[in-house]
TIVO-964200 format. One record per residue (C-alpha): residue in one letter; x, y, z. Coordinates in steps of 0.02 Angstrom, whole numbers, padded with zeros to 5 digits, always signed. Layout:
# TIVO-964200
AXYZ/...
# end
This chain:
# TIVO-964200
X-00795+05099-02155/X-00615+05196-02150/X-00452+05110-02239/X-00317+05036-02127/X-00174+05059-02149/X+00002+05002-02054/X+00132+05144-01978/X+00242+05081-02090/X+00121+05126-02220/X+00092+05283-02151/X+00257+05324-02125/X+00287+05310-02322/X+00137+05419-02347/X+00208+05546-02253/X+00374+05539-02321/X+00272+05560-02500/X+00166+05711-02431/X+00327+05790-02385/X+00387+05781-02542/X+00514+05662-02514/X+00548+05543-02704/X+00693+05436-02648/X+00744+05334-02493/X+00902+05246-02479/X+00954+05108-02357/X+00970+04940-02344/X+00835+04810-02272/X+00827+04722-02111/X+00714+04619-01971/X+00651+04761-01889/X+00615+04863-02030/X+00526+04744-02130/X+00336+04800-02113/X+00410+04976-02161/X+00517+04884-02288/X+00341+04815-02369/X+00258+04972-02381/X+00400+05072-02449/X+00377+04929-02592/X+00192+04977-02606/X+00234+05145-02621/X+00342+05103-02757/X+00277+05198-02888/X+00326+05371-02773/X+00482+05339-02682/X+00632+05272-02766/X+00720+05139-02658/X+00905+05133-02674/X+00982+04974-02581/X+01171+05015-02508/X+01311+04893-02478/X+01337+04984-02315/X+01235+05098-02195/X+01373+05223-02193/X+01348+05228-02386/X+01165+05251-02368/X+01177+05395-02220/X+01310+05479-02356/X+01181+05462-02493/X+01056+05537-02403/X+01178+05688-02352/X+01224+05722-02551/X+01060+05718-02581/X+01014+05841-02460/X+01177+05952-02462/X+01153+05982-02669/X+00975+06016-02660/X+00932+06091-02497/X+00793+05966-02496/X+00794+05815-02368/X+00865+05692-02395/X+00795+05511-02308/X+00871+05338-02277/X+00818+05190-02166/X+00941+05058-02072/X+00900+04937-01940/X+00929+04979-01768/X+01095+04973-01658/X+01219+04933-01779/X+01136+04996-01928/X+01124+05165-01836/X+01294+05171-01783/X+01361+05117-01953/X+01271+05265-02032/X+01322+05379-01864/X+01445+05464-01956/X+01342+05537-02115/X+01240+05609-01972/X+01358+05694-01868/X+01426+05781-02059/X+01236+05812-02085/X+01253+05897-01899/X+01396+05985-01942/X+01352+06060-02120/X+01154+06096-02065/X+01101+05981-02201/X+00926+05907-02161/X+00949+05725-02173/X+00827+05595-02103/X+00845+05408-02026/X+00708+05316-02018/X+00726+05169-01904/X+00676+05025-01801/X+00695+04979-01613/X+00674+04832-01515/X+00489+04771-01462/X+00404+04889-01351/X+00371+04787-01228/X+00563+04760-01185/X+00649+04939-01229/X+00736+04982-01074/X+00760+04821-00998/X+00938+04754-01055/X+00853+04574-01097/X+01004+04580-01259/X+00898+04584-01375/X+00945+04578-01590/X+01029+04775-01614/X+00978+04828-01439/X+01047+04980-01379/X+01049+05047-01188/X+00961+05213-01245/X+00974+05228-01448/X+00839+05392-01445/X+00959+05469-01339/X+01108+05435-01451/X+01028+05465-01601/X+00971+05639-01506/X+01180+05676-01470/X+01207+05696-01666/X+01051+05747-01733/X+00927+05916-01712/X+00783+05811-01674/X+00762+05621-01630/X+00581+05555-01586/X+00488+05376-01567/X+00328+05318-01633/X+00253+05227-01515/X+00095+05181-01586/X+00016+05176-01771/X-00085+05323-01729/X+00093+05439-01687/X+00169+05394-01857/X+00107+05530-01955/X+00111+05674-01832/X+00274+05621-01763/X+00357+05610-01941/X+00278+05795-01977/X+00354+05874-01810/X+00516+05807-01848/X+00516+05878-02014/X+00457+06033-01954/X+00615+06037-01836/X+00745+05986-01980/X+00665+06133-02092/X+00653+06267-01956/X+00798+06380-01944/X+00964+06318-01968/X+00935+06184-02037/X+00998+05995-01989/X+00972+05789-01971/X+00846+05714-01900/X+00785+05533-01840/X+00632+05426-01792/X+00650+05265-01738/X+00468+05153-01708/X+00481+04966-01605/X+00489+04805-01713/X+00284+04787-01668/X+00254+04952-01696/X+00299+04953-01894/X+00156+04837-01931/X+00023+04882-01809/X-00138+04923-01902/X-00269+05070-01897/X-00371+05182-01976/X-00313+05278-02103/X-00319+05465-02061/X-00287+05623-02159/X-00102+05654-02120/X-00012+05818-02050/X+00122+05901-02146/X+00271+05966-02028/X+00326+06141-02124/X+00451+06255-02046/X+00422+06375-01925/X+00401+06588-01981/X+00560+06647-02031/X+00627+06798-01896/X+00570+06950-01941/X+00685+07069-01986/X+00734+07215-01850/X+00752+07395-01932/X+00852+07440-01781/X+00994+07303-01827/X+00984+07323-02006/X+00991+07560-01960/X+01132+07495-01850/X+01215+07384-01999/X+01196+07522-02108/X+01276+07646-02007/X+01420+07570-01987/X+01431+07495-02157/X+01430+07692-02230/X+01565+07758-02117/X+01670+07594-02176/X+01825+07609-02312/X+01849+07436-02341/X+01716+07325-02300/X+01722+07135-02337/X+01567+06985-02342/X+01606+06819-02295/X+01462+06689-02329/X+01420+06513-02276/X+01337+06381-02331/X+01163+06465-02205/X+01188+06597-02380/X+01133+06453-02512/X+00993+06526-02567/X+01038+06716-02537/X+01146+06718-02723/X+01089+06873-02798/X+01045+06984-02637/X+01226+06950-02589/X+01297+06992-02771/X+01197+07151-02755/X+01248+07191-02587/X+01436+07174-02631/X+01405+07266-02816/X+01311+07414-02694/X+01452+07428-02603/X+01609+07382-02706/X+01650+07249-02585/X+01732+07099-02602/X+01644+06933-02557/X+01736+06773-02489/X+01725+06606-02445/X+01784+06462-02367/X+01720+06284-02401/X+01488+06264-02400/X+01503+06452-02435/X+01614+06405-02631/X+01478+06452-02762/X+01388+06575-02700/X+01440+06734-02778/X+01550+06646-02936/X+01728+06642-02942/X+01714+06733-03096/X+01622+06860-03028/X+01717+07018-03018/X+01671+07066-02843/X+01726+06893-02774/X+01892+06857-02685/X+01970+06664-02686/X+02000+06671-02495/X+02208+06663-02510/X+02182+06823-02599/X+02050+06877-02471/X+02196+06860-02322/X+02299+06997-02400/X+02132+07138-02425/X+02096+07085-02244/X+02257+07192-02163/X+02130+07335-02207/X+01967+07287-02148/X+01877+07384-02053/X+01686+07308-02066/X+01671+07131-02105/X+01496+07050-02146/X+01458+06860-02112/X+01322+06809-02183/X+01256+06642-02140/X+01431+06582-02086/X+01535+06543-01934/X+01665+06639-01988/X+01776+06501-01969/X+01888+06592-02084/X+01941+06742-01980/X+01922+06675-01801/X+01998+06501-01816/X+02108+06494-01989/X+02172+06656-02006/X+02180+06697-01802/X+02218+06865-01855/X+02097+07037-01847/X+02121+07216-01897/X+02116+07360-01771/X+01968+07420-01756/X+01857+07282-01842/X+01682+07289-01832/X+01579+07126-01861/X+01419+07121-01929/X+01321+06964-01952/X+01163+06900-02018/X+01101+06735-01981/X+00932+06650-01935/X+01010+06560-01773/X+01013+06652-01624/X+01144+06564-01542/X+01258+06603-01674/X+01249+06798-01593/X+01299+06713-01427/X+01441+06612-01491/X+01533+06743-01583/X+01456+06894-01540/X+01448+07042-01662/X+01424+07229-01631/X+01297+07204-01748/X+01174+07075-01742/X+01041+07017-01867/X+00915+06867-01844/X+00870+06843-02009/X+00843+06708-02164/X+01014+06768-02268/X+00890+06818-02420/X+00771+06926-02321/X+00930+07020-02195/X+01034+07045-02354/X+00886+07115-02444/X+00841+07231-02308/X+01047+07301-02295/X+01036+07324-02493/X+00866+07437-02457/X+00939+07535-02317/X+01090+07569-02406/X+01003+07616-02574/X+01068+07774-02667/X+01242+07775-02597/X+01396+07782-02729/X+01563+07678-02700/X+01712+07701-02830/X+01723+07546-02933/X+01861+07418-02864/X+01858+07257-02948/X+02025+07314-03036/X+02076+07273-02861/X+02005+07119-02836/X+02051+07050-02998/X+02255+07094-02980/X+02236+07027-02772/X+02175+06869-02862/X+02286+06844-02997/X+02438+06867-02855/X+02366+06729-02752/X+02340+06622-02902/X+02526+06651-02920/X+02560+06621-02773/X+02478+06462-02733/X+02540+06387-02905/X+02674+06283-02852/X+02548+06166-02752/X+02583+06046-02874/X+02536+05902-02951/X+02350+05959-02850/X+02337+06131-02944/X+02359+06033-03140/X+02246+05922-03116/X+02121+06010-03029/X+02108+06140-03167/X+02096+05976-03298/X+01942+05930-03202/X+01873+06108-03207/X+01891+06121-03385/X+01796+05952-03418/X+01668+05968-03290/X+01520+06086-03341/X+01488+06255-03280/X+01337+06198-03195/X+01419+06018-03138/X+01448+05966-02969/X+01622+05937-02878/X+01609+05838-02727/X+01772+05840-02630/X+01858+05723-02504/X+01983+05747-02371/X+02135+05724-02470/X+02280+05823-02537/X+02161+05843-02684/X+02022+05920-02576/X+02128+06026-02459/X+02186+06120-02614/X+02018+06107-02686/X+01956+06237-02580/X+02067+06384-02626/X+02119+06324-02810/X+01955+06245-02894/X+01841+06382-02968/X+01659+06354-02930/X+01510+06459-03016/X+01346+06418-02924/X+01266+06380-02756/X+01290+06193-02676/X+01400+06127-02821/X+01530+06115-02712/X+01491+05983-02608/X+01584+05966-02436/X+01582+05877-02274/X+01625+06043-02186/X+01707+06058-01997/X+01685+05860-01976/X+01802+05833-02109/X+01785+05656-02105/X+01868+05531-02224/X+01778+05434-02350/X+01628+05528-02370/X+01663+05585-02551/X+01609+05440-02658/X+01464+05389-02565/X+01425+05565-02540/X+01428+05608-02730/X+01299+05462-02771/X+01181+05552-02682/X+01213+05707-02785/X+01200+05634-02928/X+01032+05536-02897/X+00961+05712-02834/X+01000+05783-02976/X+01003+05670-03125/X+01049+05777-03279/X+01203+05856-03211/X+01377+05801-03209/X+01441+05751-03033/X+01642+05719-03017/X+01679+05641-02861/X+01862+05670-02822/X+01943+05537-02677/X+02127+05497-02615/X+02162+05300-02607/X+02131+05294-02446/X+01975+05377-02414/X+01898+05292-02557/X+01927+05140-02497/X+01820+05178-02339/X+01668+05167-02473/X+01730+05063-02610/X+01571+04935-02601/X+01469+05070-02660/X+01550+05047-02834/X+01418+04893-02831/X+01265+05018-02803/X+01312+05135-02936/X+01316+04996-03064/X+01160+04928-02989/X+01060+05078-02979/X+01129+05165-03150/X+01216+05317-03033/X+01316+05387-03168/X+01475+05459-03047/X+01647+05491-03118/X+01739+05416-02978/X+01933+05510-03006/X+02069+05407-02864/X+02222+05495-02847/X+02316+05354-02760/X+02474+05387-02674/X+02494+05256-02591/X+02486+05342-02417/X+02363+05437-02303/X+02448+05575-02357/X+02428+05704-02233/X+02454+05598-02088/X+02624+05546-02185/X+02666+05737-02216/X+02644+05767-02029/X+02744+05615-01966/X+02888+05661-02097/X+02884+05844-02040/X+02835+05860-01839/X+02891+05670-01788/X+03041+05650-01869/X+02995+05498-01982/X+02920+05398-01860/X+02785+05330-01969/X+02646+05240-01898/X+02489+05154-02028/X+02511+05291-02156/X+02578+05183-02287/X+02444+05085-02390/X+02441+04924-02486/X+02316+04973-02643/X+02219+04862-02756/X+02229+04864-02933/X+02095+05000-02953/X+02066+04976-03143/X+02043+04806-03126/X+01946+04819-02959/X+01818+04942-03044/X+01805+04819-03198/X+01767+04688-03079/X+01626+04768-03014/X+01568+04813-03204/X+01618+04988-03218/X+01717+05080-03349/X+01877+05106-03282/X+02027+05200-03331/X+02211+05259-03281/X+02283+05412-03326/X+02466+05492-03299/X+02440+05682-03354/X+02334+05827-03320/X+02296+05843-03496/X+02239+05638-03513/X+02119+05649-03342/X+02034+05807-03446/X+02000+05698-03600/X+01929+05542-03474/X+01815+05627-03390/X+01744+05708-03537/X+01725+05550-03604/X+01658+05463-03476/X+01540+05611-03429/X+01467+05563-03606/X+01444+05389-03577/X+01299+05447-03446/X+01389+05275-03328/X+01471+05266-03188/X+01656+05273-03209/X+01820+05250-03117/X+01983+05304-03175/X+02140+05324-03066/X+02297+05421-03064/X+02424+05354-02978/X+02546+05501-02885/X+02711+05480-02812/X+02711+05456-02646/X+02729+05593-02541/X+02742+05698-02698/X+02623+05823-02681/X+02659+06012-02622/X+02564+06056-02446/X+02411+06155-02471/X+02409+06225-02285/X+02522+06360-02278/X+02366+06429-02393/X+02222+06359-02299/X+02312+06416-02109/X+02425+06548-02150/X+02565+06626-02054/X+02475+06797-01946/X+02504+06969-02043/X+02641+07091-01959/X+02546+07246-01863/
# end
């Protein structure tokens, strides 16, 4: 006679066969059969209790955006799917595969606007608007192979979120217990000799070629140093793409530095990007550009289209330029690169107080430690100004840019990857937005070096109201807590510093207490130097 087993059951089965350690979330009606058996399965999958959905659905994203692995959570239905709406729509954005497991209503009533406890009108069809793939179990005997295709879809690809939502009955309806699929992605694109003959052609008849990656180029590191070595090229990048080729690498360009060699290119190479850089920051192209790009979406070809196209995985296209361009000789030009960087570090060097402290941070954090930024004055001028030296230890929210993602966002990191260092950097107000989650790090041990730089101000809507309206503020001055003694409320270590050289020495004490730990730094309001003229700058003369 077979086992039984619920779908809840089964649903943490699969989650285990999928290689999934670690769910985070927080409990509810619906969910409570599912609840049960992710308490059975206790001794596989780590449960980490939020005080928020959104903080779960951010945990789950830093989780999945530092590792490349996926990165689950579970909230009840309706509101609890809302709350956590925004960690999916970043997850979206930055192709970071991110599930939500949740409930629904009972079966019997989906669809029939009786108002029942979380109903939604449709909430598969909402969860499908900001996710890759959204399904339903419907019965106990769906759970497995509906978990596995959704998988499959999130893996495929480009990657990105996805959801499954089962009815309140559903979660603890009973059957036999069956060997379970396990969703995998689908075969990679194969490679076309025709693109990459095409690529190369135009690459050899090129003076000044450039590669811009993305965060699609994670795991394409050394094909894409080689590529750039092979062809004494330099290689940029904007925000997901930081880390890829090292800053200190002598073929890399910070990408202020990367504006000024780009009046001379004449072949520029995205790989696994948008290219957000060039077509929608910079708004300015040479004469005669010619745009090659390799990456494994095809509707990336039809968005921006290149006279080159390659359908690839990033690894496997770059590999297959580096072959077809094997034996050909380029004068060495990192001499270049290094003075074109050393002007733009000059030049950007008055965005003060951001630059100081920023460079404290780098010199405490470890070389292999993770920096997870927030929209803030800090974070804008994170992105040109903070030197990064490997793949997905920058952490971003990319194009969705949405406040108060950072702390909750850097938990995850850190649980995904326990003996690193993670440095979560936050402005006053976005912080706020996930403050409770001070109470899960304590809770759950997540050893996060909070750093607030409060100015009292959301400071780039104040900058823009000072600047383009005259004054006319409007809810961009804040009233702050006392965040010393707020973070000492909720147990942790918490500090304030007033210098550069003080913030260094805290956080490389606190990263040795292996605790969570908050410290602030309190900056004058409106103080800071604007980062944008860097980030959009002015078009280049023809």
């Amino acid at each position: 006679m077979s086992r039984k087993e619920t779908s809840g059951q089964a649903i943490a089965r699969s989650l285990v066969a999928h290689g999934i350690d670690t769910v985070f979330g927080i409990p509810g009606a619906h969910m409570y059969d599912f609840n049960d058996a992710l308490y059975g399965a206790s001794d596989k999958l780590r449960f980490i209790h939020t005080r928020h959905e959104q903080g779960a659905g951010y945990m789950a994203y830093g989780y999945a955006k530092s590792t490349g692995r996926i990165g689950a959570y579970t909230v009840v239905p309706g509101p609890g799917v809302l709350n956590s709406a925004a960690a999916l729509c970043t997850a979206y954005g930055a192709n970071a595969p991110v599930l939500c497991i949740t409930g629904n209503i009972m079966s019997h009533l989906i669809g029939q606007g009786r108002g029942q406890l979380h109903e939604l009108p449709d909430q598969l069809s909402t969860m499908r608007g900001i996710t890759k793939v959204a399904e339903r179990i419907n019965h106990q005997s769906e759970a497995g192979p509906v978990l596995s295709g959704v998988v499959g879809k999130m893996l495929s690809g480009r990657q990105g979120p996805g959801a499954i939502e089962a009815p309140w009955d559903v979660f603890g309806q009973s059957g036999p217990e069956v060997d379970l699929p396990t969703g995998a992605s689908a075969p990679r694109p194969a490679v076309n000799p025709d693109q990459i003959a095409a690529a190369a052609a135009l690459i050899s008849g090129a003076r000044n070629p450039m590669i811009m990656v993305g965060g699609g180029a994670a795991d394409a590191a050394p094909e894409i140093a080689a590529l750039a070595e092979l062809l004494q090229a330099p290689v940029t990048s904007h925000r997901s793409g930081k880390g890829i080729v090292a800053d200190d690498h002598p073929n890399y360009l910070n990408f202020v530095a990367a504006y000024e060699y780009w009046k001379k290119v004449d072949v520029l190479i995205g790989i696994g990007s948008r290219l957000e850089l060039q077509f929608m920051r910079w708004k300015w192209l040479p004469k005669g550009l010619k745009i090659i790009r390799i990456d494994i979406d095809p509707t990336e070809m039809v968005r921006l289209k290149p006279d080159v196209g390659i359908v690839a995985d990033a690894e496997a296209g770059t590999q297959a330029l580096i072959d077809a361009l094997a034996g050909s000789r380029r004068e060495d030009r990192t001499s270049e690169f290094a003075e074109l960087n050393s002007e733009a570090i000059s030049r950007f060097s008055n965005v003060q107080p951001q630059l100081a402290y920023l460079y404290a941070i780098r010199q405490a954090l470890p070389r292999d430690g993770f920096f997870v930024e927030e929209v803030s004055q800090m974070g804008f001028t994170a992105r040109f100004a903070f030197p990064v030296y490997g793949p997905r230890q920058y952490v971003t929210c990319g194009y969705q840019d949405n406040l108060g993602f950072g702390f909750n966002t850097a938990l995850g990191v850190k649980v995904a990857n326990p003996d690193k260092a993670v440095v979560s950097v936050s402005g006053d107000g976005g912080f706020m937005f996930g403050v409770q989650e001070l109470a899960t790090a304590v809770q759950h041990k997540i050893a996060v070096v909070a750093v607030v730089f409060n100015n009292s101000a959301y400071g780039n809507v104040l900058r823009d109201q000072k600047q383009a309206y005259n004054g006319r503020y409007l809810g961009s001055d804040l009233t702050n807590p006392d965040f010393v003694a707020l973070g000492e409320s909720f147990g942790l270590r918490s500090f304030r510093v007033t210098s550069p050289g003080e913030l260094k020495n805290r956080i490389e004490e606190a990263l040795s207490l292996d605790q969570p730990v908050l410290i602030e730094v309190p900056i004058e309001k409106a103080s800071e130097a604007s980062p944008w003229p860097f980030i959009h700058p002015a078009p280049h003369a023809e």
